[in-house]
C-alpha atoms as one frame of an Amber mdcrd trajectory, in Angstrom:
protein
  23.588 -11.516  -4.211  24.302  -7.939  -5.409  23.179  -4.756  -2.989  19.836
  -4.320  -5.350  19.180  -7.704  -4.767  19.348  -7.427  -0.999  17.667  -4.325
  -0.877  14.915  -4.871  -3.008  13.534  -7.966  -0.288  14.560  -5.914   2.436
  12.785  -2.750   1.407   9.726  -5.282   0.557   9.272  -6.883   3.776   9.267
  -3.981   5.412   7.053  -2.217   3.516   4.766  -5.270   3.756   5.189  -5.099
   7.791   4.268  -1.246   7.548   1.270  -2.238   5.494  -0.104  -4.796   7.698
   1.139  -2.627  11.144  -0.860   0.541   9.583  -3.976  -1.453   8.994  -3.661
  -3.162  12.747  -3.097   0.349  14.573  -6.132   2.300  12.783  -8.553  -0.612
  13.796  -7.092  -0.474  17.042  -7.628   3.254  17.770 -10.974   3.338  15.971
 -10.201   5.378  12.758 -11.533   2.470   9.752 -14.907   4.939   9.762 -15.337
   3.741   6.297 -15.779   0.440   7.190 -19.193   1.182   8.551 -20.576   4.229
   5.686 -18.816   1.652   2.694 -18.660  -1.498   4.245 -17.966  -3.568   0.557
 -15.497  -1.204  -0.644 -13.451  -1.332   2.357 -13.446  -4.739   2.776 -12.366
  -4.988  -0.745  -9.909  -2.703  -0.027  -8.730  -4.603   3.425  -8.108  -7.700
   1.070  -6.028  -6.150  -1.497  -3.864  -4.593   1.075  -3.621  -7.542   3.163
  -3.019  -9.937   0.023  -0.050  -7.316  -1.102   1.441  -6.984   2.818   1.728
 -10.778   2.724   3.228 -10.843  -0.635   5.700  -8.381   0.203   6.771  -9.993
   3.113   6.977 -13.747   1.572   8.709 -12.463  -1.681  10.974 -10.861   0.126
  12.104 -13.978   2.325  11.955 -15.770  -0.992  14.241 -13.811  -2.629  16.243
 -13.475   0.499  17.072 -17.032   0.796  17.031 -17.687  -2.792  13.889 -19.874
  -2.924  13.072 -20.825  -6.633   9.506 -18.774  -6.372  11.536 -15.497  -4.907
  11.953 -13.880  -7.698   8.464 -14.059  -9.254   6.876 -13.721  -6.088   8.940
 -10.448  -4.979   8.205  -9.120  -8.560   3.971 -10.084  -8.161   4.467  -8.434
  -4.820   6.239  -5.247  -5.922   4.030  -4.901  -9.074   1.258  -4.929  -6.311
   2.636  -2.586  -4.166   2.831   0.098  -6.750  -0.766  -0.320  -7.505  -1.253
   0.322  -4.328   0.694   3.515  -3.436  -0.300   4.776  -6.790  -3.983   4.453
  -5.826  -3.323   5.772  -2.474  -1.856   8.768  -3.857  -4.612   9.706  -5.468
  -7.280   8.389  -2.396  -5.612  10.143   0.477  -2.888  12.702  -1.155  -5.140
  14.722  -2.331  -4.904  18.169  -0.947  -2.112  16.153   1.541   0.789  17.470
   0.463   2.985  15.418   2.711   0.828  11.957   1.987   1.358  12.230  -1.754
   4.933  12.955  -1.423   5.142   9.437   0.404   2.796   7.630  -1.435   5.004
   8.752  -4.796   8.093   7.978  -3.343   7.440   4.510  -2.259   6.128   4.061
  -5.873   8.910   5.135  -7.120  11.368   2.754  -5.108   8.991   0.015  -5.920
   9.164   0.570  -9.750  13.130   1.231  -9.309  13.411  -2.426  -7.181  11.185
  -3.824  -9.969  12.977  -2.544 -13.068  16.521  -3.913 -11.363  15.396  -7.446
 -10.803  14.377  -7.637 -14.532  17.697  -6.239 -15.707
């Protein structure tokens, strides 16, 4: 396994253990407001992020241990991921600075990861 290929899973699983940690800590301090003012969207949203947290982590361990499903499953879950940071840019980097400087930059490793598993 080349260093891409060990980086790519490693980079996914923990950017799938961020995900799901993010979601856990803002519940637990109270700050998912949006939950009660949009209560479909958010949910909505919840699902999506939860579906591509799992993914990440799962592809990742896939690819990690060379399961015959890794590969397609780190690729869904990266694919995912960039839909996600891309949207996220534009949700909560919006006059953030700092947040859309993440947000791009995590799409950008995610589309980099992508593009060398396909090569």
């Amino acid at each position: 396994m080349g260093k891409t290929t060990k980086a790519a899973p490693i980079f996914s699983i923990l950017m799938g253990i961020s995900l799901l940690s993010t979601w856990v800590v803002l519940f637990a301090v109270g700050q998912v407001q949006e939950l009660y003012t949009s209560p479909f969207n958010t949910m909505l949203l919840l699902v999506a992020e939860a579906l591509t947290g799992l993914s990440l982590i799962v592809g990742g361990y896939g690819l990690l241990t060379r399961r015959v499903w890794g590969l397609k499953l780190q690729l869904v879950a990266l694919g995912m991921l960039l839909y996600c940071t891309i949207f996220s840019c534009g949700e909560l980097g919006q006059g953030n600075l700092l947040a859309a400087i993440f947000f791009g930059t995590v799409a950008t490793l995610a589309f980099i990861f992508s593009w060398s598993l396909v090569r």
